[in-house]
NULOBA-846507 format. One line per 2 residues: number of its first residue (from 1); their letters; for each residue x, y, z of C-alpha. Coordinates in pm, 1 decimal. Example, Ala and Ser with C-alpha at 12.3 -4.5 7.8 and 13.67 -1.06 7.14 Angstrom:
BEGIN
1> AS> 1230.0:-450.0:780.0 ~ 1367.0:-106.0:714.0
// end
This chain:
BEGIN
1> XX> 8907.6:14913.8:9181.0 ~ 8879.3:14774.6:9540.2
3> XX> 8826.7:14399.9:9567.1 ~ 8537.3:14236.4:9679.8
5> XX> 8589.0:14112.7:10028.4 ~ 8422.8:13734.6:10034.9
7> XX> 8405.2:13567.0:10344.9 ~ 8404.9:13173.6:10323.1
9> XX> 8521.7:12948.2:10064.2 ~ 8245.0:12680.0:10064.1
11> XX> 8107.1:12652.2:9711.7 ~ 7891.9:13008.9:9721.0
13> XX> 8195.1:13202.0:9825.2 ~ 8388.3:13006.3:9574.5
15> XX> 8119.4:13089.0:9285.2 ~ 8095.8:13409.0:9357.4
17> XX> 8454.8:13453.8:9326.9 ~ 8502.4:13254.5:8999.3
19> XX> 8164.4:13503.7:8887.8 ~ 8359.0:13804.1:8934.3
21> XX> 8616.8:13712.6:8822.2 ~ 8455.5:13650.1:8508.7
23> XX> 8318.9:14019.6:8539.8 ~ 8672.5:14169.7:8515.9
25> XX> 8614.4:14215.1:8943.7 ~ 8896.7:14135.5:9188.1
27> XX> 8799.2:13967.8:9501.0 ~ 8964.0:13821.3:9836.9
29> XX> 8809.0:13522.5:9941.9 ~ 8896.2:13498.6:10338.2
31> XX> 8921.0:13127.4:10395.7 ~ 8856.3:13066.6:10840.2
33> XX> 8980.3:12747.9:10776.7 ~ 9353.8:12584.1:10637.0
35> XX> 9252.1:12547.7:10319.1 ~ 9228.1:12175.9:10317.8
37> XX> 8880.4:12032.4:10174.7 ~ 8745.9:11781.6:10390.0
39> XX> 8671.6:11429.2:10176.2 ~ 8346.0:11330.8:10290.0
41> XX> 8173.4:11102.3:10056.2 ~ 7859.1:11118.4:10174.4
43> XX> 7822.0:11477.0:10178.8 ~ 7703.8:11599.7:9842.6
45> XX> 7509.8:11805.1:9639.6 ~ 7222.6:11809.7:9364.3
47> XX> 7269.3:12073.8:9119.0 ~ 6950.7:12179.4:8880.5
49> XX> 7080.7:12153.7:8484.2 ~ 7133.9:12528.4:8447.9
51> XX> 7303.4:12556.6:8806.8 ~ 7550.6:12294.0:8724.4
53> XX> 7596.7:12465.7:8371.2 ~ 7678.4:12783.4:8553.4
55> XX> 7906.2:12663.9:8784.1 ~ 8070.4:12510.1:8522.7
57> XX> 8095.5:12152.0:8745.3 ~ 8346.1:11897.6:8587.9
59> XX> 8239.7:11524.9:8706.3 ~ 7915.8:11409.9:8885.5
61> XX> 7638.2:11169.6:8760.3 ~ 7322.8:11268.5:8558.2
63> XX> 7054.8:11023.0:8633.4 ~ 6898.3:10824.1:8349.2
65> XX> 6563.1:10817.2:8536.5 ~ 6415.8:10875.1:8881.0
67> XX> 6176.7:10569.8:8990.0 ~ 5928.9:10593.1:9271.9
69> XX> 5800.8:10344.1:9452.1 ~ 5568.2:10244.5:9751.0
71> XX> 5588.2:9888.0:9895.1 ~ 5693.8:9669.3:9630.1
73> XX> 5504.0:9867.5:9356.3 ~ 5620.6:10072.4:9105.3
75> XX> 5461.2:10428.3:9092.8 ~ 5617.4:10601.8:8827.4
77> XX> 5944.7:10654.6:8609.0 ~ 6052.0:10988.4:8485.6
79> XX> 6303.2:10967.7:8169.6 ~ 6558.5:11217.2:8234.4
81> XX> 6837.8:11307.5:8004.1 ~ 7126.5:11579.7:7986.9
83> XX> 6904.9:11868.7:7967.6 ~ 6669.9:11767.0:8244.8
85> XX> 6874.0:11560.8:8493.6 ~ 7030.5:11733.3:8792.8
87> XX> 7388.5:11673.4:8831.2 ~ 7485.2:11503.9:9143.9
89> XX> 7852.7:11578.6:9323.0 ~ 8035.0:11525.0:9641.6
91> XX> 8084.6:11879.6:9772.8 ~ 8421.1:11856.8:9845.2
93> XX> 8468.4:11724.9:9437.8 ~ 8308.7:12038.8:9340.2
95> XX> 8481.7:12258.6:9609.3 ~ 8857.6:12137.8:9527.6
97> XX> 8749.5:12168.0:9136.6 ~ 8642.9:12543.4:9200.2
99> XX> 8929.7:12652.0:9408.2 ~ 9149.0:12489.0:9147.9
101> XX> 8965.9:12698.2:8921.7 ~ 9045.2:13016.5:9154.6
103> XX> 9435.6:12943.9:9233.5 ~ 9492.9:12992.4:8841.5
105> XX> 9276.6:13315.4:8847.3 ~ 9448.0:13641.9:8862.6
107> XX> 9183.7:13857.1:8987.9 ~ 9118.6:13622.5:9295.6
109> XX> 9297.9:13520.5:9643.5 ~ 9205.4:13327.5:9856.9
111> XX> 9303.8:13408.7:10205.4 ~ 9374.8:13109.2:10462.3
113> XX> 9313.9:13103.8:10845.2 ~ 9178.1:13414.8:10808.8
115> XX> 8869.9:13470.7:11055.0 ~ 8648.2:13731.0:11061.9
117> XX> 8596.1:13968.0:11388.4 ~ 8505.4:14265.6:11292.2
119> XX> 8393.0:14510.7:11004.7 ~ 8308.4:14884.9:10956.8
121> XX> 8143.2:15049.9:10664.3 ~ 8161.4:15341.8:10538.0
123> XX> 8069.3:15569.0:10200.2 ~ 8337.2:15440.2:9993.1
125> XX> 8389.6:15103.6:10095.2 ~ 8444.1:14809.9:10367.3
127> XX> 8684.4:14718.0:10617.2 ~ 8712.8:14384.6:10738.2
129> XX> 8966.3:14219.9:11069.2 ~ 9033.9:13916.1:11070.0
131> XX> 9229.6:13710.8:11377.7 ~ 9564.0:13574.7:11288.4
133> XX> 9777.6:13299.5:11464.9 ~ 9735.0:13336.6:11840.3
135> XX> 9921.9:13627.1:11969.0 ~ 9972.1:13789.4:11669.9
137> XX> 9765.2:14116.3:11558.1 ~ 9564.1:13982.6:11280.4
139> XX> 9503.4:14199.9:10985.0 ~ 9287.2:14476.9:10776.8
141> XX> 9124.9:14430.8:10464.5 ~ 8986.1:14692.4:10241.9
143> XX> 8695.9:14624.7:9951.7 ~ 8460.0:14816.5:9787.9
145> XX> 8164.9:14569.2:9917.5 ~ 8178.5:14240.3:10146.0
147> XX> 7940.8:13935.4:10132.7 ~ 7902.5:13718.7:10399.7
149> XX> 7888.3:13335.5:10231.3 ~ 8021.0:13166.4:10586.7
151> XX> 7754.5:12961.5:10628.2 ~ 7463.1:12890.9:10894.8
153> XX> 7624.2:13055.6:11187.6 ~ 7744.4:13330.1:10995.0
155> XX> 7993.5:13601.4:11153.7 ~ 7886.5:13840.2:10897.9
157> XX> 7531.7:13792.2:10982.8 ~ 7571.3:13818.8:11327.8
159> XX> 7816.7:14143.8:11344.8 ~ 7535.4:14328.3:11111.8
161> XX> 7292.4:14251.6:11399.1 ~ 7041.1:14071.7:11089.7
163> XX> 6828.4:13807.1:11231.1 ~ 6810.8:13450.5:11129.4
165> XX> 6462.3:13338.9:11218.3 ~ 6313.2:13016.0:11141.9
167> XX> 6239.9:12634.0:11279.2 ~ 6521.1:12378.3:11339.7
169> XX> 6549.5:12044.3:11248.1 ~ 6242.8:12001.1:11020.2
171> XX> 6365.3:11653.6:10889.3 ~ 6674.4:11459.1:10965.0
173> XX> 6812.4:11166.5:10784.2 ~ 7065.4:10911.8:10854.3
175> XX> 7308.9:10879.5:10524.1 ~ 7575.6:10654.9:10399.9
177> XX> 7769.0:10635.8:10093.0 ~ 7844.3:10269.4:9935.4
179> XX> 7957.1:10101.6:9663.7 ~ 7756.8:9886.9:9574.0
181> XX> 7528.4:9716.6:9242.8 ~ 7179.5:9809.1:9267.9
183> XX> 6916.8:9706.8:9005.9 ~ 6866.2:10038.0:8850.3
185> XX> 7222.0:10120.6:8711.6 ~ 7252.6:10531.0:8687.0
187> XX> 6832.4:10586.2:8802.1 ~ 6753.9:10713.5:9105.6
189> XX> 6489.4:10585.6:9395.2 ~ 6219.7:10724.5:9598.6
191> XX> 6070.2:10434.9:9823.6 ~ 5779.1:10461.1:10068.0
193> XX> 5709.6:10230.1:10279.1 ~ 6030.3:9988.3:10213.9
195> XX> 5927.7:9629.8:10300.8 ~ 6116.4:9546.3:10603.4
197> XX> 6033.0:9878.6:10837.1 ~ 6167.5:10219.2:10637.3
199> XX> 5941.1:10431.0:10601.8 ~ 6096.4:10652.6:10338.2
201> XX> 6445.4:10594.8:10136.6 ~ 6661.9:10795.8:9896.6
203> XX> 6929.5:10604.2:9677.2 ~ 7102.2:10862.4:9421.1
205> XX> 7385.2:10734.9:9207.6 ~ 7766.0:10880.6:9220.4
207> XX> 8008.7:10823.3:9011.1 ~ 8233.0:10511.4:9024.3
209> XX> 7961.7:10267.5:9111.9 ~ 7914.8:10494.7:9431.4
211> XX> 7523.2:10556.8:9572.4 ~ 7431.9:10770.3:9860.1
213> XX> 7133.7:10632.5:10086.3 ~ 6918.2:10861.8:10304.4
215> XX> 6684.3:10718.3:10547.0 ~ 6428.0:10947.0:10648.2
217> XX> 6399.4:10972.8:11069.0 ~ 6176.3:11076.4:11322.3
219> XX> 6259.9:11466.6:11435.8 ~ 6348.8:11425.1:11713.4
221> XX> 6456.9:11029.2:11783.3 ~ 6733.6:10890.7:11904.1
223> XX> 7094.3:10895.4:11836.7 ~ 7192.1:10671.2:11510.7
225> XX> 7430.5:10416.5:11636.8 ~ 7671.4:10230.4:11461.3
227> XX> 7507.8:9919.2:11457.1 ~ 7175.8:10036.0:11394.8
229> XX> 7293.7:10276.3:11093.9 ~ 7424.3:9898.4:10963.0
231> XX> 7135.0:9756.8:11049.0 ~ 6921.5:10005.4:10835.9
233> XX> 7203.8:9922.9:10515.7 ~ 7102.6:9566.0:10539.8
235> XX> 6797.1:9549.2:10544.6 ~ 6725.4:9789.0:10261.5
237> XX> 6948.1:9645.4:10025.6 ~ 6787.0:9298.0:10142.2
239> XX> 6457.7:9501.5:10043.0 ~ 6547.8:9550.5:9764.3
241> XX> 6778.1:9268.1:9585.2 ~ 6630.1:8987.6:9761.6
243> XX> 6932.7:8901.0:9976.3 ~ 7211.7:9214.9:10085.7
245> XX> 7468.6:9229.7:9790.8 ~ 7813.1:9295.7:9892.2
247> XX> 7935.3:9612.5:9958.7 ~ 8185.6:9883.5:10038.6
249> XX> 8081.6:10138.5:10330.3 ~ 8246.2:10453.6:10227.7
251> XX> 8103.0:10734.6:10463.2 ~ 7801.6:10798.1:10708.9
253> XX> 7638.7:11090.6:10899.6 ~ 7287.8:11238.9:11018.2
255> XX> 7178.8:11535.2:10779.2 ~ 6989.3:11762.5:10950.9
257> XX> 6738.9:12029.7:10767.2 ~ 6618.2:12325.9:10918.9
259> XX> 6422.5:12633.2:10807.7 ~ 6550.4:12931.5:10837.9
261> XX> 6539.0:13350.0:10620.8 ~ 6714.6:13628.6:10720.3
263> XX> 6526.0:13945.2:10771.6 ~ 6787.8:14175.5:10518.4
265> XX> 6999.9:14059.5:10304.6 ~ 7172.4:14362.7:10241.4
267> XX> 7302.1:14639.3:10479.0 ~ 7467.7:14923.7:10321.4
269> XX> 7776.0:14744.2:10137.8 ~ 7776.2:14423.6:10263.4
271> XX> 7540.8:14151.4:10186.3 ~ 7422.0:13794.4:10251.8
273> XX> 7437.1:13464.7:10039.4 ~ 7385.9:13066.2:10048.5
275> XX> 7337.1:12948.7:10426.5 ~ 7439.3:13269.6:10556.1
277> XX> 7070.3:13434.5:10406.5 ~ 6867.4:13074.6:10448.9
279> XX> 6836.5:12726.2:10522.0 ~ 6625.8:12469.5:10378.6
281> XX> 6685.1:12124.0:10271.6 ~ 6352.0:11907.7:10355.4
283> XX> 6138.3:11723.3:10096.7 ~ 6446.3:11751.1:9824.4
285> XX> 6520.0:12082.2:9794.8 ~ 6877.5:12166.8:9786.3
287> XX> 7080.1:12402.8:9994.0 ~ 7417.1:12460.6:9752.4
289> XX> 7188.2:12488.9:9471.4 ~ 6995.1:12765.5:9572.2
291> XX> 7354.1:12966.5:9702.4 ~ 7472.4:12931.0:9355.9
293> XX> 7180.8:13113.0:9244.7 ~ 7232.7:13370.8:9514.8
295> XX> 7628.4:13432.1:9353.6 ~ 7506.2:13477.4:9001.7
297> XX> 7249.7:13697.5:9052.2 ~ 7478.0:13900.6:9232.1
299> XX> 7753.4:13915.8:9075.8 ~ 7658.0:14061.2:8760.9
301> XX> 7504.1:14300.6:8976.6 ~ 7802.7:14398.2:9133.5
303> XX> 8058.0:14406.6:8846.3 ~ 7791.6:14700.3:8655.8
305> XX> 7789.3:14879.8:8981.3 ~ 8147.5:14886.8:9038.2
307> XX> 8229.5:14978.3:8659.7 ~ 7975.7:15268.8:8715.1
309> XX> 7755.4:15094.6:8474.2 ~ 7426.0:15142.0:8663.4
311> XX> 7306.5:15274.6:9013.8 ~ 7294.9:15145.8:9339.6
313> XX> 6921.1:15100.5:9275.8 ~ 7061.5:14799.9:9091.0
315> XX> 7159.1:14652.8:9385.9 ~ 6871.2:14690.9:9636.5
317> XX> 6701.9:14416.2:9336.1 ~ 6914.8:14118.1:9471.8
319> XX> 6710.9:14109.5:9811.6 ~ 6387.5:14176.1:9623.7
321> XX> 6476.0:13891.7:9354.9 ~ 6649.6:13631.2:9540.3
323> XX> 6499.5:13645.1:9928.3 ~ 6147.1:13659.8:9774.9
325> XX> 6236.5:13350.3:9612.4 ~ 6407.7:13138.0:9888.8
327> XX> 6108.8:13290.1:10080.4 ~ 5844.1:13165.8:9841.4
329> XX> 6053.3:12812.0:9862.4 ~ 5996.4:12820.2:10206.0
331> XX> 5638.5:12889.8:10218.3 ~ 5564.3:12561.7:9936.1
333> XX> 5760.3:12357.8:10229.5 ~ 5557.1:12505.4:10492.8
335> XX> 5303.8:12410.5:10290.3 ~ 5391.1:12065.3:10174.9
337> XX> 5529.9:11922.5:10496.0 ~ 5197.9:11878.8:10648.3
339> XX> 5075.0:11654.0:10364.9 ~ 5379.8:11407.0:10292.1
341> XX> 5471.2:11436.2:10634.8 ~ 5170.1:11401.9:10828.0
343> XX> 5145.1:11048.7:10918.0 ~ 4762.6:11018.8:10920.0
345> XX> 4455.3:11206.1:10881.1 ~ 4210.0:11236.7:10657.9
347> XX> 4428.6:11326.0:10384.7 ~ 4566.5:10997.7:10366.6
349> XX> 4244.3:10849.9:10318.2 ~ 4182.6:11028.6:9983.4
351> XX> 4183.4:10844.0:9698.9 ~ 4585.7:10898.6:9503.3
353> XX> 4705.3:11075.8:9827.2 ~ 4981.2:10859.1:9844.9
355> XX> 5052.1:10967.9:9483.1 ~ 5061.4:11302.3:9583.5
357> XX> 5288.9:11290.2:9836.6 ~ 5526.5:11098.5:9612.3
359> XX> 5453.2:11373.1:9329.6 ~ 5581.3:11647.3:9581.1
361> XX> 5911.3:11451.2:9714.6 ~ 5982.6:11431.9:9343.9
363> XX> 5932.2:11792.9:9234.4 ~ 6151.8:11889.6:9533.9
365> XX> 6432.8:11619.5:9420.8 ~ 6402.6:11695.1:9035.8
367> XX> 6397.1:12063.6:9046.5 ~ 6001.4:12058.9:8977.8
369> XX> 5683.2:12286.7:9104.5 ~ 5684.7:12530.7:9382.0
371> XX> 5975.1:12282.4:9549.0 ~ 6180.6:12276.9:9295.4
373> XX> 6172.9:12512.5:8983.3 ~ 6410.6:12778.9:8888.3
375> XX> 6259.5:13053.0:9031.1 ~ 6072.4:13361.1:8844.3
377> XX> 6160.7:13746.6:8903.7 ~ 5890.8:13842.8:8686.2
379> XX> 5765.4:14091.9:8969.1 ~ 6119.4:14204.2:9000.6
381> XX> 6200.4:14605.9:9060.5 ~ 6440.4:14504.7:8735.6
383> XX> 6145.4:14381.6:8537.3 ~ 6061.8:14644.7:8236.8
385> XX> 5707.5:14724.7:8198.5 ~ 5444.8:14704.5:7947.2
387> XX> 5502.9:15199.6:7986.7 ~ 5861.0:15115.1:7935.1
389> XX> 5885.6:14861.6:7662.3 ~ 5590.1:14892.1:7444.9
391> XX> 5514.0:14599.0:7241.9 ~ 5725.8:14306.4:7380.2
393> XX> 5653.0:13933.4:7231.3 ~ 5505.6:13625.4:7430.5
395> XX> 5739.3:13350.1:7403.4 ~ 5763.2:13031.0:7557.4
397> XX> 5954.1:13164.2:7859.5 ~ 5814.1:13422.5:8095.0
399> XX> 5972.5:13708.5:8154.7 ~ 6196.2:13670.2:8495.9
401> XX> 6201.4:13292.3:8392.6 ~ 6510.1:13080.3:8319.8
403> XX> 6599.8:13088.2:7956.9 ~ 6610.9:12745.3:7814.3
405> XX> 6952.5:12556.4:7710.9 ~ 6913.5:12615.8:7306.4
407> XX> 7206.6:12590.0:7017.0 ~ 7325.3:12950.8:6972.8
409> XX> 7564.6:13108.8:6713.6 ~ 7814.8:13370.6:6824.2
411> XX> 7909.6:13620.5:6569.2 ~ 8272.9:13474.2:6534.4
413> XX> 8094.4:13153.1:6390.4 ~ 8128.1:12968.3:6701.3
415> XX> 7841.6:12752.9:6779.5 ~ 7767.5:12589.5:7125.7
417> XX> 7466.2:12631.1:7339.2 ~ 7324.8:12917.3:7509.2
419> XX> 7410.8:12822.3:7900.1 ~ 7778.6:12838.8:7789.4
421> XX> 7752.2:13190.8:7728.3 ~ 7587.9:13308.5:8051.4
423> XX> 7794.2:13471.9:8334.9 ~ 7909.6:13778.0:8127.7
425> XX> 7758.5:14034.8:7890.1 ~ 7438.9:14080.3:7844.4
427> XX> 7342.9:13889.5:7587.5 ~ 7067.6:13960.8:7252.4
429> XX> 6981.1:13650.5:7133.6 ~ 6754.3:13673.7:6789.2
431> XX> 6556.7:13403.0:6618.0 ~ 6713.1:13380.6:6249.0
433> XX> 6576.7:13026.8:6079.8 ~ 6829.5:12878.0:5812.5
435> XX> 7121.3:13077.5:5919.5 ~ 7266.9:12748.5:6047.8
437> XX> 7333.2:12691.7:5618.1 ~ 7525.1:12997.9:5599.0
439> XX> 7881.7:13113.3:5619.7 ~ 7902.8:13360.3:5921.8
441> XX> 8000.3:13572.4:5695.7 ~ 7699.8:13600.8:5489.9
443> XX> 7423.9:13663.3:5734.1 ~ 7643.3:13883.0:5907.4
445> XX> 7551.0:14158.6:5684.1 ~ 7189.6:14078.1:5572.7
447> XX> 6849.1:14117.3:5721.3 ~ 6876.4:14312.9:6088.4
449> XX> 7196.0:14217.3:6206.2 ~ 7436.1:14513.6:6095.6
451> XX> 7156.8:14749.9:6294.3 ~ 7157.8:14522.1:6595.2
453> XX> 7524.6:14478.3:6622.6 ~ 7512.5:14878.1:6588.4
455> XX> 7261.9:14930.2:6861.8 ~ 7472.1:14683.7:7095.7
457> XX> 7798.0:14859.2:7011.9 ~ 7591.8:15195.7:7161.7
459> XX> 7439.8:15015.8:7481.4 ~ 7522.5:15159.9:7849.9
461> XX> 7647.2:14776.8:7913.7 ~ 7851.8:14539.0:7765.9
463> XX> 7596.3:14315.1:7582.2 ~ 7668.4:14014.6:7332.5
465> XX> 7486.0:13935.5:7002.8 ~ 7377.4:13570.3:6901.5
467> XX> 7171.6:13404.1:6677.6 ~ 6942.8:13029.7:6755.9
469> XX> 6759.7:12852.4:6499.7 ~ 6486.9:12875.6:6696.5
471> XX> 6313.3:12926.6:7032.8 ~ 6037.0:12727.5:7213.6
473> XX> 5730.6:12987.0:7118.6 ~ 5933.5:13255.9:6964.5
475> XX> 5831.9:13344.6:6590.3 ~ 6136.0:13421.9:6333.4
477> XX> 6308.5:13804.0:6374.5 ~ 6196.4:13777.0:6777.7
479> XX> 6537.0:13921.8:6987.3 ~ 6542.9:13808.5:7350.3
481> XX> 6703.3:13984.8:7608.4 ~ 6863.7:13769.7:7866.2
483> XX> 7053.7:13887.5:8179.6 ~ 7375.3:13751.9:8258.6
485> XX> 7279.5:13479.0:8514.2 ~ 6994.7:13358.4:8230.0
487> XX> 6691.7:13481.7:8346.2 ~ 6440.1:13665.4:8046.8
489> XX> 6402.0:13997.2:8019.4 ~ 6161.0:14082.3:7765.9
491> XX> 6112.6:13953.0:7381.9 ~ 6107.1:14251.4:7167.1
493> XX> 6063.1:14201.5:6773.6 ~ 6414.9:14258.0:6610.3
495> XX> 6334.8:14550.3:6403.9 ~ 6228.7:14761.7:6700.4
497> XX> 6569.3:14797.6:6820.2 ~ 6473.0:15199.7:6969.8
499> XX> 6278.8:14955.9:7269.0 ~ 6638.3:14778.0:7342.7
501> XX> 6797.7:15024.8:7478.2 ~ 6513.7:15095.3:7731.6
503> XX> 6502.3:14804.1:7803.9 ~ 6890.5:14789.2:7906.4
505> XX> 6797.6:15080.0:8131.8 ~ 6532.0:14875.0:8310.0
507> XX> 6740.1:14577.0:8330.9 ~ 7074.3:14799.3:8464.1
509> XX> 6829.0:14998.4:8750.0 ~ 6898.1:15326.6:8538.4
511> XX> 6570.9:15426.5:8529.7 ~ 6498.2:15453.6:8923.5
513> XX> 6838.8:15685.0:8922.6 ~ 7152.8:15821.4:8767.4
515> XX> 7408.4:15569.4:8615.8 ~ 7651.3:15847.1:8628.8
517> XX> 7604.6:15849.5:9002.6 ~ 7705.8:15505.3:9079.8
519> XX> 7891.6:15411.0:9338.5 ~ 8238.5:15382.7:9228.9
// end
């Protein structure tokens, strides 16, 4: 099997590596740069709860809360806890933790200085040059596909001729990471209107008594100076504990969000992910998050593909599923930026407007609403119909959604929780109250499990068998079908186990061609 070529190693081209990896697919990772991961403090990155579970982050803080406030007025405080709070990392922590991750993988390299100039396609596969030391000849590589993950000014992008359009600089901020005692130990802050002149100010804990500051700016003002980027540190911690605390400056810069789609994310064999396919980053929402969600729905998709598991049909879903999404992100910003970034009209007049606003910044920070939420492929080419599997189950999740994080046995007795097992097989999950009592050994062979574990063994794809307590709105004997990066299928009731292997088909892309005809 050829490799996957991957070009850049920032944290999507490092998932997506680790992904395939976990797939049983080799991959080169072409690094442009030395290898060395640049330790900027203040650069970092929110991660949604099932994100950071699939990415498998080590470190970063969970928030105990996230506080908003306007003036000197409380607004509201949303309890958070492990299942609901992102996870919040320096990018270079979770960078150096995934290439560490990679170095002791055998199905992955990762290729330094190694910058991309050119790439041809063909039937069977991708070839990609790269530029070596100066004066020297560079080098071919050979894969069976190529995605580009380098980032906004993507070489990929451009040699595929794909356009990138969009607006540019939609917010900016001014940032610095301190350490430094603030009154809410471990919750984060949303303040409007900060007493002394801010108009809006993010403070998100780190770990090690660290917090990261973001001052909202005007578009298109002036350079942030030294002094005045001290200035601004002063005064809001002034603002906020009566008279500046001490503290440590650790790291500054100007983040800069812009809106931006690519027109295809797929031509032929190679393909687009993280800021490569889009930008966004205003009102909260999160960049790295959303590339990690690129990787894993497109690895699994891959790794069938490759294994002649399913059709190319398969593949065509990942710009259906993950564009419309990022697209559908964009459109709630487009929407939103007008209201909580207006700066008059007669929306601010309206009685709770100011509520409002603060309700929005908060979905898009907390992984919430149309800013923030996991997104749905529930109109997805993947997505098995009522003609294809007859009598599925409502549950509490839709189909396309994000399965929730629920205790799950596996059928070697091992218990954990359902996230942990995502980034693999298929996976069958049926409702069976009280067999948490039993020996593994006893409800192994009682009720429906010998006949599911039967129809799994004869599935077109690798799939996995497991067994909750219980599911939010699923009734006892319910099996859920959930797709490798943890997005619903279908519930189908467990004894109707002749409507799970059509509904493989669906998920697998078998049904709008041949599996046999797969690309190799």
């Amino acid at each position: 099997m050829d490799p996957v070529i991957v070009v850049g190693a920032g944290p999507v081209g490092l998932a997506l590596a680790l992904a395939l990896a976990r797939h049983g697919v080799p991959s080169v990772v072409l690094d442009g740069g030395d290898g060395e991961v640049e330790q900027r403090t203040a650069r970092t990155c929110v991660l949604r709860p099932d994100t950071a579970a699939y990415a498998a982050t080590l470190g970063g803080a969970r928030w105990a809360a996230w506080r908003t406030e306007r003036r000197r007025q409380p607004v509201r405080r949303v309890e958070l806890d492990a299942l609901t709070s992102p996870v919040h990392i320096q990018q270079y922590a979770l960078e150096r933790g995934m290439r560490a991750a990679l170095e002791r993988e055998p199905l992955a390299e990762i290729v330094t200085g190694a910058r991309l100039d050119e790439l041809e396609q063909d039937e069977r596969g991708v070839s990609a040059h790269t530029r070596g030391a100066p004066g020297s000849a560079g080098a071919w590589w050979r894969g069976s596909y190529l995605v580009g993950c380098d980032g906004a000014r993507s070489t990929v992008r451009k040699l595929l001729g794909i356009r990138f359009p969009g607006r540019t600089s939609v917010e900016r901020h001014a940032v610095a990471a301190l350490r430094v005692e603030l009154p809410w130990d471990g919750e984060a802050l949303l303040h409007r209107d900060v007493p002394g002149g801010e108009s809006e100010v993010v403070a998100r804990p780190l770990p090690n008594g660290v917090w990261r500051l973001d001052w909202l700016l005007p578009p298109r003002g002036d350079l942030v100076t030294p002094d005045a980027l001290l200035a601004r540190i002063r005064d809001t911690l002034a603002a906020w504990c009566e008279e500046a605390p001490p503290y440590e400056l650790l790291d500054t810069g100007v983040h800069i969000a812009h809106q931006r789609l690519a027109r295809h994310w797929r031509s032929d064999r190679a393909f687009l992910a993280g800021d490569a396919a889009h930008l966004l980053g205003a009102l909260g929402t999160q960049p790295v998050d959303e590339g990690l969600r690129d990787a894993a729905n497109l690895a699994w998709k891959l790794a069938l593909c490759l294994r002649g598991q399913a059709s190319g049909e398969l593949l065509d879903s990942y710009e259906a599923e993950r564009r419309g999404a990022v697209g559908a992100r964009l459109r709630a910003l487009d929407q939103a930026l007008p209201l909580v970034r207006g700066g008059g009209g007669l929306r601010t007049l309206l009685s709770g407007a100011s509520r409002g606003h603060l309700e929005l910044l908060t979905d898009g920070h907390l992984g919430r609403g149309p800013l923030g939420a996991a997104p749905c492929y529930g109109h997805s080419p993947l997505a098995p119909g009522q003609d294809t599997v007859p009598g599925a189950l409502t549950v509490g999740t839709e189909p396309g959604s994000p399965v929730p994080d629920v205790p799950v046995t596996a059928l070697d007795g091992t218990r954990g929780r359902l996230w942990e097992r995502l980034g693999g097989e298929l996976l069958v999950l049926l409702v069976a109250p009280g067999t948490h009592v039993w020996d593994s050994r006893h409800w192994l062979s009682a009720g429906l499990m010998p006949e599911l574990a039967a129809v799994l063994e004869r599935l077109p794809v690798p799939a996995e068998l497991l067994v909750a307590e219980g599911y939010p709105g699923a009734i006892a004997h319910t099996a859920l079908v959930i797709r490798p990066d943890g997005h619903l299928v279908t519930a189908l009731p467990g004894a109707r186990t002749g409507e799970l292997r059509a509904c493989v088909e669906a998920v697998r892309g078998a049904l709008a061609g041949d599996a046999d005809a797969a690309d190799p």
